[in-house]
N, C-alpha and C positions, 0 to 999 in steps of 0.2 A: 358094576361100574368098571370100563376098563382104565386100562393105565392115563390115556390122554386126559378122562375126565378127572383121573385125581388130581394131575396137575393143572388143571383148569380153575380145581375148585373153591382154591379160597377166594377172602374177600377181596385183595390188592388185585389191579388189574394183570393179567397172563395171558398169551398168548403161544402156539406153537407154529414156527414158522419153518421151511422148507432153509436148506444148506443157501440158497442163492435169497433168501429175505422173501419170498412169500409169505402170504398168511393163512395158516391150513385152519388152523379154528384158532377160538378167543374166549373169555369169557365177559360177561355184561361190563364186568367194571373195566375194563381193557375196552370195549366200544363206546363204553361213556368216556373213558380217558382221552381217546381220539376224538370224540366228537362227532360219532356215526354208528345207526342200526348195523347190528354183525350181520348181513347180508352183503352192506355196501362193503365191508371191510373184507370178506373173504377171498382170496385169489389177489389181495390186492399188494404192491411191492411194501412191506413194513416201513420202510424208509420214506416214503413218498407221502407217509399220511404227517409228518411231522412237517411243521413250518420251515421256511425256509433257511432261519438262523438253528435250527435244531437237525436238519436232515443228515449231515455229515456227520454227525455226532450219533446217532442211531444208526446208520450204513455202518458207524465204524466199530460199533457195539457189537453188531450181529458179523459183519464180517470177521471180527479177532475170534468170536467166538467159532465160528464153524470151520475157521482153517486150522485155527490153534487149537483146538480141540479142547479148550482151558475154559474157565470160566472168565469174565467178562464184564465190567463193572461201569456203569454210565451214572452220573447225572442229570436227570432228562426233566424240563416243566412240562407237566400235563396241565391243557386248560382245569382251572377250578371252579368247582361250581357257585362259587363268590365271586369268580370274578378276575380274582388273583390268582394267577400259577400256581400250581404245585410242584415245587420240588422235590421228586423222587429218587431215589437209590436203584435205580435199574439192572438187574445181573439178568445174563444171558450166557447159559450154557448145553452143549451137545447132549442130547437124550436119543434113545432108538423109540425108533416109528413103531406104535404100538400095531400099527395096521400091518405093517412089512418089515425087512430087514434093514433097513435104508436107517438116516440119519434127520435128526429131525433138533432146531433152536431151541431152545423154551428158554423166554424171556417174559422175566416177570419182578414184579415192582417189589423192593423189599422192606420190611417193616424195619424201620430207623428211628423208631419214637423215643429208643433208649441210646442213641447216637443221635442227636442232630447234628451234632457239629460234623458225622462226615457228608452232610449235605450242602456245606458250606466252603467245605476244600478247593473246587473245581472253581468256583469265584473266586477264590484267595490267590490261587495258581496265575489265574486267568490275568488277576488285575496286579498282580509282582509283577506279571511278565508285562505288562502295556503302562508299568512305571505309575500307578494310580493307587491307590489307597482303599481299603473297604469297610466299610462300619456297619451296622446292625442297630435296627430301634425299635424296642418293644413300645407300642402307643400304650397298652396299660400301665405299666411300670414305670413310664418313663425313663427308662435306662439306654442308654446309647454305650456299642459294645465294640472298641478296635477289631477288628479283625486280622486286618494284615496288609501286606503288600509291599510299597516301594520304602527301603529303610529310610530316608530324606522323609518322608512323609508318619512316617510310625514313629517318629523322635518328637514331633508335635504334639502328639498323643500319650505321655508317660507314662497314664494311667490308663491300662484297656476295656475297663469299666467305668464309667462314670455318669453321673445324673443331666438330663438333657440342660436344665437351668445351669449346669456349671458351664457347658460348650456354650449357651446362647454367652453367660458374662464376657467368654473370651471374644465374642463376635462381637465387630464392630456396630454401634448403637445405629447408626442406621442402615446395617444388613440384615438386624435379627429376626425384624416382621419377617422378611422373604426367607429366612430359616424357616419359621414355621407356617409360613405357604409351603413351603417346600415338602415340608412331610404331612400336613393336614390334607393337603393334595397328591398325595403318593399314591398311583393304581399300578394296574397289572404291564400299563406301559411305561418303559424307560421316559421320565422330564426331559425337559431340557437340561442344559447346562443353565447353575445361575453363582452367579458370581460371589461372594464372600470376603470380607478382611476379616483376616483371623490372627490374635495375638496369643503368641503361646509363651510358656513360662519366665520363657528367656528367648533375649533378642528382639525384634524389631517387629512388623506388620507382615501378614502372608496374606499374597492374592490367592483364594483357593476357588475352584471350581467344584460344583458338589451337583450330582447325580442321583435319583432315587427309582425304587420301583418295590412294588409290595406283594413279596412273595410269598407263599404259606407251605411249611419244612414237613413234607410228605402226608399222604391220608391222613384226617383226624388232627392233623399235628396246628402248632397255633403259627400264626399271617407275623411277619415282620416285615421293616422295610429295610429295604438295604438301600447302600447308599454308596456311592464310587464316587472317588475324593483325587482331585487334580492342581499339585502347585503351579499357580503360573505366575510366581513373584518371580523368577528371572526372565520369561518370555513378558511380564509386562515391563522389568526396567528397562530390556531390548527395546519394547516397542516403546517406551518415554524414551528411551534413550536417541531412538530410531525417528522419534518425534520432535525431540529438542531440535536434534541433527535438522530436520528438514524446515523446520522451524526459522533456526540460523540460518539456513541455507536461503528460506523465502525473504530471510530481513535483509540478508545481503545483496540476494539480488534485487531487491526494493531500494535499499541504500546505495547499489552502482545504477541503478534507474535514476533514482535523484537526483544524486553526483552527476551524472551522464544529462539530465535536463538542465541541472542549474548552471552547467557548465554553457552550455548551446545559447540559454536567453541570458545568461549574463551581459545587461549593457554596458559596465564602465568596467574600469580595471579595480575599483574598490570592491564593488563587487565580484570579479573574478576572483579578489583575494580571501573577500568572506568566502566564497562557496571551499575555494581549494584548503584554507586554514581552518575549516571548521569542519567540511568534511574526511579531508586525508587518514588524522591519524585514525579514526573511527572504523571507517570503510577497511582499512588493512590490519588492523589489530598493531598497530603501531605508539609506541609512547609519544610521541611527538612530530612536529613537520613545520619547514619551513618553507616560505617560498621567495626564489631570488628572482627578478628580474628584471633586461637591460635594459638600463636608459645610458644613449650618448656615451654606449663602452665601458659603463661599470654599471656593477651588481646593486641591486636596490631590494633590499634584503627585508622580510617582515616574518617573525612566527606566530604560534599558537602559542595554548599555556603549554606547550609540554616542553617546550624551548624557551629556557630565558633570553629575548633579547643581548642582555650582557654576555650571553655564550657565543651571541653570532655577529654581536658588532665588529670583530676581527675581520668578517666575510663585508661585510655592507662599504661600498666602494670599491670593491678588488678591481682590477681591471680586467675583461675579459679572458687577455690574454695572460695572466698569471698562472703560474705551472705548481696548482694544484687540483684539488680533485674536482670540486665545483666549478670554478672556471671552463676544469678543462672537459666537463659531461657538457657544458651548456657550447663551447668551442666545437669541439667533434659532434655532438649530438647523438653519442655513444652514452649509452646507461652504465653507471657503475654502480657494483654492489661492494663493499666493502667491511670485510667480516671480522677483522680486527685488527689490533694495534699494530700487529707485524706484516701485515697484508697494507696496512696503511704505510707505514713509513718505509716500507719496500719500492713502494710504486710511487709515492710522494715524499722522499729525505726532503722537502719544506716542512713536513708534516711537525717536525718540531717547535717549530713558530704556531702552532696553531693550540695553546692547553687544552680546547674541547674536543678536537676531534683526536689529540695527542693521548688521550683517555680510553679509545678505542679500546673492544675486546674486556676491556675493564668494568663498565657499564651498558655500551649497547652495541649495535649494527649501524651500519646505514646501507641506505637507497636512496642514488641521486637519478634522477630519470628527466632528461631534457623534455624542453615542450617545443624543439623542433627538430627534424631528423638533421643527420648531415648534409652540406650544401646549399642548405635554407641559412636564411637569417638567421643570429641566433638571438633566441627571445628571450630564454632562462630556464630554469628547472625548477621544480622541487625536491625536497630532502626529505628521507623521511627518518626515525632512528626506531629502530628495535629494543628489546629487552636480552641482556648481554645470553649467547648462544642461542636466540632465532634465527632461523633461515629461510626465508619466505621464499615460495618455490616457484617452478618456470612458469605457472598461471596466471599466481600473484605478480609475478612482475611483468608478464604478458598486458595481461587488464589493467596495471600500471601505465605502461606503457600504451596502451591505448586511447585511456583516459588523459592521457600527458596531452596526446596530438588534439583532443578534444579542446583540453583548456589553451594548446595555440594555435590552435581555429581561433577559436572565441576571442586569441586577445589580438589576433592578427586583426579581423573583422572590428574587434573595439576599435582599434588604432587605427583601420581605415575611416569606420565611422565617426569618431570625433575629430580628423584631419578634414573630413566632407564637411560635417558642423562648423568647424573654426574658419573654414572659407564659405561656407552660408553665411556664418554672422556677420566676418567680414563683408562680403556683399551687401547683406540687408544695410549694416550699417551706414555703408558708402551713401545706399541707397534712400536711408530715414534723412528728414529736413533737419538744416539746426534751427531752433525757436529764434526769434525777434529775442536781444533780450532786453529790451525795454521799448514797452509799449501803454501811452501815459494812459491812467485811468483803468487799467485792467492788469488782471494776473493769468496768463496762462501755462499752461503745465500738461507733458504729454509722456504716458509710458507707451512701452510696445515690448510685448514676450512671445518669441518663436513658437511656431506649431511645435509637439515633441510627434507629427511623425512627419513621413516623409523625412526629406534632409534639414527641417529644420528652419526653413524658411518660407515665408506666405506672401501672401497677397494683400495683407492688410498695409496700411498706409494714412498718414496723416500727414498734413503742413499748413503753417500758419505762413503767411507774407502781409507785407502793408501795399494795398493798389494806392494805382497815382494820383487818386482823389482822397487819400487819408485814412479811407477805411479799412480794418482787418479782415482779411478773407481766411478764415477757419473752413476745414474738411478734411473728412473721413472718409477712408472707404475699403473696400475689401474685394482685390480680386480673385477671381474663380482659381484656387489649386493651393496647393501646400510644395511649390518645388521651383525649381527656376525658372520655368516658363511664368508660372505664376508673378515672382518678382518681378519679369520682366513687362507683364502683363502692368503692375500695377506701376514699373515707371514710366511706363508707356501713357498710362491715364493721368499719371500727377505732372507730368510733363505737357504734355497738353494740356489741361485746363489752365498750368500756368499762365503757357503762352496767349493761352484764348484769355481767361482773364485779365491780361494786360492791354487787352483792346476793349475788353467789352465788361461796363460796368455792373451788370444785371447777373445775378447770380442762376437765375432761367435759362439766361443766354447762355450761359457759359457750361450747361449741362446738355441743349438741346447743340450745340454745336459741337461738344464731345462726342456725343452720339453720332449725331453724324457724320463724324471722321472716322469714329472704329465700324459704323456699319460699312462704310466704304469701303475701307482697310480689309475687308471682310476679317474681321480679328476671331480669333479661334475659342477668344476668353470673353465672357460677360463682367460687368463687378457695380457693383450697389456703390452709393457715393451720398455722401451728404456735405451741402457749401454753403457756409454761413457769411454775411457781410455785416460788421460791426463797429457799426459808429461811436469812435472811445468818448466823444464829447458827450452827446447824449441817450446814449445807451441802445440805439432804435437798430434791431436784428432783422435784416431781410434775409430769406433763409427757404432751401426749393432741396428737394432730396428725389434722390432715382435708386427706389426700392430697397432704402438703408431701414437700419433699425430706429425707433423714435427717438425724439433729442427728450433728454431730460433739464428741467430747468428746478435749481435745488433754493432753497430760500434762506435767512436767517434766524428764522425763527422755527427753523427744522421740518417746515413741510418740503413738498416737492408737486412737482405735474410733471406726465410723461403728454409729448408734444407729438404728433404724427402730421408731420412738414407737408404743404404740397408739393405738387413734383410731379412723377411719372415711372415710366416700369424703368428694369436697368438698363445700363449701358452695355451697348453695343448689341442690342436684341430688335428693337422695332423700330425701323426705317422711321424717316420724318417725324420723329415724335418731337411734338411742342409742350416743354416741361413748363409747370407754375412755380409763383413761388408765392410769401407771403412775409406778412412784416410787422414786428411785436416789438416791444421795448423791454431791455432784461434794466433789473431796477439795481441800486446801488447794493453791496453786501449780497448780491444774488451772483448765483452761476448757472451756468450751460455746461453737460457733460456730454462728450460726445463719445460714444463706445462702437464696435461694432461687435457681431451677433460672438463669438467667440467669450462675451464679458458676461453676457445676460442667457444663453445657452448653454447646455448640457445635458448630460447623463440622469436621467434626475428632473432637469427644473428644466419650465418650458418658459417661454419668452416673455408672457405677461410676471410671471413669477420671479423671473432674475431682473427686469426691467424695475419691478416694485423695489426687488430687494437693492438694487444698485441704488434708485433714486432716494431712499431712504439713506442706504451710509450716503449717498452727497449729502442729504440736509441737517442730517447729526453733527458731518465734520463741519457746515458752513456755523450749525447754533454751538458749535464747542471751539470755535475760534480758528478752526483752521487753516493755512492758505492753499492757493491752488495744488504746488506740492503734495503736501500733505493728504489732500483727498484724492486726488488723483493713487497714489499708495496701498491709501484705505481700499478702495474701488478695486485695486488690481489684485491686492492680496485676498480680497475677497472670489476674485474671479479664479485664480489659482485652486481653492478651493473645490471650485465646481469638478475638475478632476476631467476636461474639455480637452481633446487633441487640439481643436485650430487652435491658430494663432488668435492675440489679444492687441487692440490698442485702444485707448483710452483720453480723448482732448479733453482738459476741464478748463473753462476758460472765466473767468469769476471778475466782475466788476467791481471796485474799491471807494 
C-alpha cells in the first residue's frame, strides 16, 4: 500500500488534489460526498464540483492551503444521503506526491462528533456579521438552543437553552401555528422568511423574522434545524410610520379635493360659509377660523367653534378702511401671517384695542389670507389661529392662498348670480297678472315658483280677467325655455290672447287665432296653453286647451277627476289649426286646478302619477274645509317635493 492509499483510506470522505485544485484521486466516500462515480471526478477543478453558494469557500480552502503551506480549515455541507446537508469540518493540508517530488493537497473531512459545536462557528460568524441571530432545534428533545449573533437580538433570548413550548408561550397566539409549520417543514433548503410577534421578558412586542433549514453536524452525527432570526420591529414602525405619513398625506389631499369642490358648486354665500368654517381649521391643522366678509364697506364677520363669536364681535362691522391687520389683508389683498404679540403691536399699535388678538404669542398665531388679490374688489378674508409657536410653512400658505382665490371665484360668481336672480324675479314679477280680487260666486287663487335652473326664470304663466259679457277667462300655460327669451315668449302669448279674447267670445277662437299670429310671426318658441270661461252665476265652464296638461276638477266630498279638454296640438307649431272646445258645469263647493306639467312631473314620478297625486291633495283640502288659498299651497308645497328643475304655476279656482 503506498503512501496516497493510506491517506485515502479511511472512512470520511479524502481526496488528493494537485497545488492549482485538481483532483488526482479520491476515495468512494469523497465521490459519494460530491455526488459523482470517481471517474467523473478525476482531472476535475475541486472547486467546481461544489455548488454555487459553497465554491468560493472550497477554492479558498485549497488555495490557503497550497501557498501557505499551513494547514486549512473549512466548513463545507456535503449533500446527505437523507436529504439534509452535511456539515463537515474540512482541513486541507500540503503532503509530497508519493508518485514524484512535486507537492500535492490532501483535503479531507474530519471526524467532529466529539466537537460539534465547531461545526456551528462559521454560522454564528456568518449571521453577527449580517446583524441576524442563530438558534438550533433538536426535533426529538424538543430543545431550541441560542446560538449567537447580533447582541440586540441575543438579549431576547436570556436563556440560551430553553424548551420549544416556552418560545411558542412567548409567540404571539396567532403566529404560533406558523412556528410549527415552520420547523415541521424544515428541509435541506433555506424557507422563506415568515414573520413572527415575539414577546420577550421585558418590554413591548418584536416583529421577528425567522428562517430555517435542516442540517445534519458531520458523518454519522444527528440532523438539527437551524434557524436565522431577524428584528424588524424598527423597519416595521418606519414602514407604519412611513404608512400613517402617506396615509395623512392621501386624507389631506382628499380633504383640499373637497375643500377645493365644495368651494367651486357652492351656490349661496351660506353655504360658502359652511364649506370655508367647517373646513378651514381641519384642512390646515389649525385651532380655529373665521371668515370676514364685505358688505357696503364693512366686515361681516362669522366663525367656527374654535372662535368664540364674543372674541371677534370687535372685528364684525370694522370698516374696511380701518388700520388694522384684517381690514388692512382684505384692503391690500396682501396675506399676513402674524407670529406674535410683538410682531402684532409693532405693525398694528391699534392692536391694543383689540383683547383677542392683544393675547398674541400668548395662546396662538394667525393667518389672514384675502379672497381677492390686489386691485380687485375687496371681498374679505379668512383668519385662521394656530397653537402658540406654529409656523405653517411656504406650502401651507401657498395652498392657503390658493384655496382663498377659489372661495372668491365662488363668492364673486354667487354675487353675480343672485344679482341675475333678483332681476329675473323682478321681471317675472312685472310680468305675472294681479288676480281680480273680487269675483262674485268663486274663489280663485294662484302660486308660481322659479325654475332653479337657468337664470331662474320661465315660461310659465297664468291670468285670470273678467270679458265684457261677465264671464271669467282663467289660463295657463307654459312656454318653451327656462331663460328670458322664454319670459318673453310667454308675454308674448298672454298678451295676445288678451287682446284677442276681448273681441272674441269663444275660448276655441281665442287659441286658433293665437296660433295663428305666432305661426305667422314665425316665433322661435312653442308653448301649451289651457283657457277656461266661467260663468259665476251658474257655474257652466266652456274650456279648449293646445297640448297642456289635464284640468283637474276636485270635489267636497274628497274625490276628484282628471279632465283631458278638447283642443289641439301647441301653439305656434301647426299652421291653420282649428282648436275645439267643450263645455261642463263645475258644481258649488267644487274646484278646477289648473297646474302645468312642472307640478305633476318629475325625477321620479310620471305624469299620470303626479296628476293622481295633485288631484287627490285638491279634494282632501276641498273635504277638510279649505279655501282656494289654502289648496293652492297644499298643491305647490307638494310639488316642491318632487325635486323638478322647471318652473311651477298652479290656478285653483273653487266655486262657493
Amino acid at each position: 500500500m503506498d503512501a496516497s492509499d493510506e491517506l485515502l483510506r479511511g472512512a470520511d470522505p479524502a481526496s488528493l488534489l494537485t497545488l492549482d485544485g485538481v483532483i488526482r484521486s479520491l476515495n468512494d466516500a469523497m465521490a459519494t460526498a460530491l455526488g459523482r462515480p470517481q471517474e467523473q471526478c478525476l482531472g476535475r477543478d475541486f472547486g467546481h464540483m461544489w455548488s454555487a453558494n459553497q465554491r468560493m469557500s472550497a477554492e479558498s480552502l485549497v488555495a490557503h492551503a497550497a501557498r501557505m503551506k499551513t494547514v486549512a480549515m473549512r466548513v463545507l455541507d456535503f449533500p446527505g444521503p437523507g436529504g439534509a446537508p452535511v456539515a463537515c469540518l474540512i482541513e486541507a493540508r500540503t503532503v509530497k506526491d508519493p508518485a514524484g517530488d512535486g507537492q500535492l493537497v490532501w483535503v479531507h473531512a474530519l471526524d467532529a462528533r466529539n466537537d460539534l459545536a465547531s461545526l456551528v462557528i462559521p454560522f454564528r460568524l456568518a449571521t453577527t456579521a449580517a446583524r441576524l441571530g442563530l438558534w438550533m432545534y433538536s426535533p426529538h428533545d424538543h430543545q431550541m438552543e441560542w446560538l449567537g449573533g447580533a447582541p440586540a437580538l441575543a438579549a431576547l433570548f436570556p436563556d440560551p437553552a430553553t424548551s420549544l413550548s416556552a418560545v411558542i408561550s412567548a409567540v404571539h397566539p396567532d403566529d404560533r401555528e406558523a412556528l410549527r409549520q415552520l420547523l415541521r417543514s424544515a428541509s435541506a433548503r433555506q424557507s422563506p422568511w415568515v414573520k413572527l410577534r415575539y414577546l420577550p421578558e421585558h418590554g413591548g412586542w418584536h416583529q421577528l423574522a425567522a428562517q430555517t433549514r435542516r442540517i445534519q453536524l458531520g458523518y454519522g452525527g444527528p440532523e438539527r434545524i437551524f434557524g436565522m432570526l431577524r428584528d424588524d420591529t424598527k423597519q416595521a414602525k418606519r414602514k407604519e410610520k412611513a404608512q400613517a405619513a402617506l396615509t395623512a398625506e392621501r386624507q389631506r389631499a382628499k380633504d383640499i379635493a373637497d375643500f377645493s369642490s365644495a368651494l367651486i358648486t357652492a351656490a349661496t354665500e351660506q353655504e360658502l360659509q359652511q364649506v370655508a368654517l367647517t373646513r378651514l381649521a381641519a384642512t390646515f391643522g389649525a385651532t380655529g377660523a373665521l371668515l370676514a366678509l364685505v358688505d357696503e364697506g364693512r366686515l361681516r364677520v362669522s366663525t367656527d367653534a374654535g372662535i368664540a363669536m364674543w372674541e371677534v364681535d370687535v372685528l364684525h362691522g370694522l370698516p374696511v378702511d380701518h388700520p388694522s391687520a384684517l381690514p388692512e389683508a382684505i384692503r391690500t389683498g396682501r396675506p399676513q401671517l402674524i407670529l406674535d404679540r410683538q410682531d402684532y403691536l409693532r405693525r398694528w399699535p391699534h392692536g391694543v384695542d383689540f383683547p383677542r388678538l392683544g393675547r398674541l404669542g400668548r395662546d396662538y398665531a394667525v393667518s389672514i389670507t384675502p379672497l381677492s388679490e390686489s386691485g380687485n374688489q375687496p371681498l374679505g378674508a379668512w383668519l385662521v389661529t394656530y397653537g402658540s409657536g406654529y409656523r405653517p410653512s411656504l406650502d401651507e400658505r401657498t395652498l392657503m392662498g390658493t384655496l382663498a382665490d377659489l372661495a372668491g371665484q365662488a363668492l364673486r360668481r354667487i354675487r353675480l348670480q343672485e344679482a341675475r336672480v333678483e332681476l329675473a324675479t323682478a321681471l317675472q314679477q312685472t310680468m305675472l297678472p294681479t288676480l281680480p280680487e273680487h269675483l262674485p260666486g268663486l274663489e280663485v287663487s294662484a302660486r308660481y315658483r322659479p325654475s332653479r335652473d337657468g337664470l331662474d326664470i320661465g315660461g310659465d304663466w297664468y291670468d285670470v280677467f273678467v270679458m265684457p259679457d261677465g264671464a271669467i277667462a282663467l289660463e295657463i300655460g307654459d312656454a318653451q325655455g327656462h331663460d328670458v327669451g322664454a319670459a318673453a315668449a310667454m308675454g308674448q302669448v298672454r298678451a295676445s290672447m288678451r287682446t284677442i279674447a276681448a273681441h272674441e267670445p269663444d275660448p276655441a277662437t281665442v287659441l286658433t287665432r293665437t296660433n295663428d299670429l305666432l305661426v305667422t310671426m314665425d316665433a322661435t318658441r312653442f308653448a301649451s296653453c289651457t283657457l277656461l270661461h266661467i260663468d259665476p252665476d251658474d257655474g257652466q265652464v266652456t274650456g279648449t286647451s293646445a297640448g297642456h296638461v289635464p284640468l283637474l276638477c276636485a270635489h267636497k266630498d274628497g274625490s276628484h277627476s282628471i279632465r283631458e279638454l278638447a283642443g289641439g296640438p301647441l301653439l305656434g307649431v301647426v299652421p291653420d289649426t282649428e282648436y275645439r272646445e267643450e263645455t261642463f258645469t263645475l258644481d258649488e263647493d267644487s274646484a278646477l286646478v289648473m297646474v302645468t306639467d312642472g307640478v305633476v312631473e318629475g325625477p321620479g314620478l310620471t305624469l299620470e302619477a303626479g296628476l293622481e297625486r295633485a288631484g287627490t291633495l285638491a279634494g282632501t283640502a276641498l273635504h277638510d274645509g279649505l279655501n282656494a288659498e289654502e289648496t293652492a299651497d297644499r298643491i305647490l308645497d307638494a310639488a316642491v317635493a318632487v325635486d323638478h328643475l322647471d318652473d311651477v304655476a298652479v290656478l285653483v279656482i273653487r266655486r262657493t
